[in-house]
ZAGU-880581 format. One record per residue (C-alpha): residue in one letter; y, x, z. Coordinates in pm, whole numbers, padded with zeros to 5 digits, always signed. Each point is the difference from the previous one (the first is absolute). Layout:
N
AYXZ/...
***
This chain:
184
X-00320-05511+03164/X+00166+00375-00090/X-00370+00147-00005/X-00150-00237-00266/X+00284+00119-00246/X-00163+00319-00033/X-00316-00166-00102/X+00128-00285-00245/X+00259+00278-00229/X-00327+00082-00155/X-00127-00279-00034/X+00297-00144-00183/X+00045+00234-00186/X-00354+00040-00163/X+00021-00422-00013/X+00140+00041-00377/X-00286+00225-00103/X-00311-00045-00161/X-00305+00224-00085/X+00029+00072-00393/X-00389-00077-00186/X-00177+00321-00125/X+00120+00080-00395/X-00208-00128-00226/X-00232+00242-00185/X+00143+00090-00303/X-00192-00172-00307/X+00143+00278-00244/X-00217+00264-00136/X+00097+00347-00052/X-00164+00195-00249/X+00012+00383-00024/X-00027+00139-00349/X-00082+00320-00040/X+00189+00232-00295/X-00010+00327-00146/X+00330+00181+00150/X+00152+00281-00186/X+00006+00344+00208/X+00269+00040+00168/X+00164+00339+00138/X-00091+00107+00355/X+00354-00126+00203/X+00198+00285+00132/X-00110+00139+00291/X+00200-00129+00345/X+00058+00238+00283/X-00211-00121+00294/X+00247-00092+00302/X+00106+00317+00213/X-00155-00002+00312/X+00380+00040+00217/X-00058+00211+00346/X+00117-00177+00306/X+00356+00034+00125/X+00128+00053-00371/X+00068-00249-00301/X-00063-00016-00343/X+00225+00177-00233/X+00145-00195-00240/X+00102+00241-00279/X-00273+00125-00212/X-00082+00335-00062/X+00229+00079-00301/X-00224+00246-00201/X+00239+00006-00308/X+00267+00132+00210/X-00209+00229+00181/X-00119+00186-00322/X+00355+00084-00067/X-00020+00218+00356/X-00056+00368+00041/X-00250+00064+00253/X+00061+00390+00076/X+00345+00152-00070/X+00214+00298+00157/X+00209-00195+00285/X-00045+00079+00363/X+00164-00246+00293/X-00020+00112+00358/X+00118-00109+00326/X-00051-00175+00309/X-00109-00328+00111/X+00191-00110+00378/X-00035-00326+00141/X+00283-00089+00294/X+00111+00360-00055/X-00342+00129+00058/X-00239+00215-00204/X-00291-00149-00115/X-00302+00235-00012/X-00316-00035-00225/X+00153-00323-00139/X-00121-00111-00363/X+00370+00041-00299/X-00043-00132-00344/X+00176+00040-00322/X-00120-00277-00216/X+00197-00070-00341/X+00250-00297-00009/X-00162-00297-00192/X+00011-00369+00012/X-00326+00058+00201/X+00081+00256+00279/X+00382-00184-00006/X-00253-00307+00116/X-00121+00212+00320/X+00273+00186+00079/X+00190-00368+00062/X-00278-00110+00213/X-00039+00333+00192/X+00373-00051+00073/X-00046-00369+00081/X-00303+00147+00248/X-00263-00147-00236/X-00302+00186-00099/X-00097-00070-00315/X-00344+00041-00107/X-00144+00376-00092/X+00164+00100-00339/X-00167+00008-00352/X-00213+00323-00013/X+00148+00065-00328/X+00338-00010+00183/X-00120+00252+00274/X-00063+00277-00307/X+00370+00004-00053/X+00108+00028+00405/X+00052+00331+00149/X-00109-00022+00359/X+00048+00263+00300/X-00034-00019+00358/X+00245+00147+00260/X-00040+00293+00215/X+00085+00014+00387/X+00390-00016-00028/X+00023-00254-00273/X+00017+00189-00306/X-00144-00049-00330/X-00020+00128-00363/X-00119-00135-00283/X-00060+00193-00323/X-00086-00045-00373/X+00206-00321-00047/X+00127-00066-00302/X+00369-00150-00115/X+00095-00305+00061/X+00101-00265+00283/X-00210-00043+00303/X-00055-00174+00291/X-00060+00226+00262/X-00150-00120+00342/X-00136+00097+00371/X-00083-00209+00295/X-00083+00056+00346/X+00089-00148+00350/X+00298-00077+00133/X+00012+00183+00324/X+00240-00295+00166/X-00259-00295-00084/X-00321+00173-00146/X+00011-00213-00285/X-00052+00146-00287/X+00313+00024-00255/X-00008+00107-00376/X+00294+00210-00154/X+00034-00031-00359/X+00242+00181-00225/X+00060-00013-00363/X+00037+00360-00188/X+00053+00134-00305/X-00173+00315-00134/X+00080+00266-00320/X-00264+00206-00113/X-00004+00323+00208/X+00260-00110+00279/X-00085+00014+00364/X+00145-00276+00180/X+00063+00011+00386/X-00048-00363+00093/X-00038-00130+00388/X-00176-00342+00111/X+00188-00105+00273/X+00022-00334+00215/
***
């Protein structure tokens, strides 16, 4: 007796269904008039999607070009140091000065969340100073101009191999040389 339950649930349960009819054909007519319509202005134009390399997300922010214009590019400032991961140098390792903004704020959270974000803005690039270390670690960066900065390095860490950003917020006067280690 168990067995034929399986095959009478559906049954009983379809029993209070019924197959609906076709709809009707509508009997309406629609009729398309056609008018003279005034020109209009061509619609602004829309930024096609970014195309978002894999392993990194979107950013959110947009480039901010209004608060880029008010940036120097160039100036008199020099920072130098040296990058160390787990009290290690790390040689020919990529540093960064890139202005503080509401758009490199944006990455430097992720960075230090261990999200990549996607590639910046190329008009953000023309205001980041960028340098690469040389076999003990050290860097210099020149020509920066005043102002606050977000200065960053990355490289393994030699206990896991993972790699690990170090990010460090500075602040520069025309014509000073600042001594500033990345360290993690």
């Amino acid at each position: 007796m168990k067995r034929w339950i399986p095959m009478l649930l559906p049954a009983v349960l379809l029993a209070g269904c019924e197959i609906m009819p076709p709809a009707p054909t509508p009997t309406e007519r629609i009729e398309v008039i056609d008018r003279e319509v005034e020109p209009r202005e061509a619609p602004e134009r829309v930024e096609a999607p970014r195309e978002v390399p894999p392993g990194r997300v979107a950013r959110e922010v947009a480039f901010p070009a209004e608060e880029y214009a008010a940036l120097e590019k160039q100036g008199s400032a020099v920072i130098s140091g040296q990058l160390t991961i787990g009290g290690r140098p790390v040689p020919n390792a990529g540093v960064s000065a890139a202005p503080v903004t509401t758009y490199s704020a944006e990455a430097a959270e992720m960075a230090l969340a261990g999200i990549a974000v996607e590639p910046a803005d190329p008009r953000a690039r023309a205001y980041t100073h960028t340098t690469r270390t040389d076999g003990s670690g050290r860097f210099r960066l020149a020509g920066l101009p005043a102002g606050d900065f977000y200065l960053s390095g990355a490289g393994p860490d030699p206990a896991s191999g993972e790699p690990r950003v170090v990010i460090r917020q500075v602040q520069l006067r025309n014509g000073q040389h600042l001594e500033s280690n990345l360290s993690r």
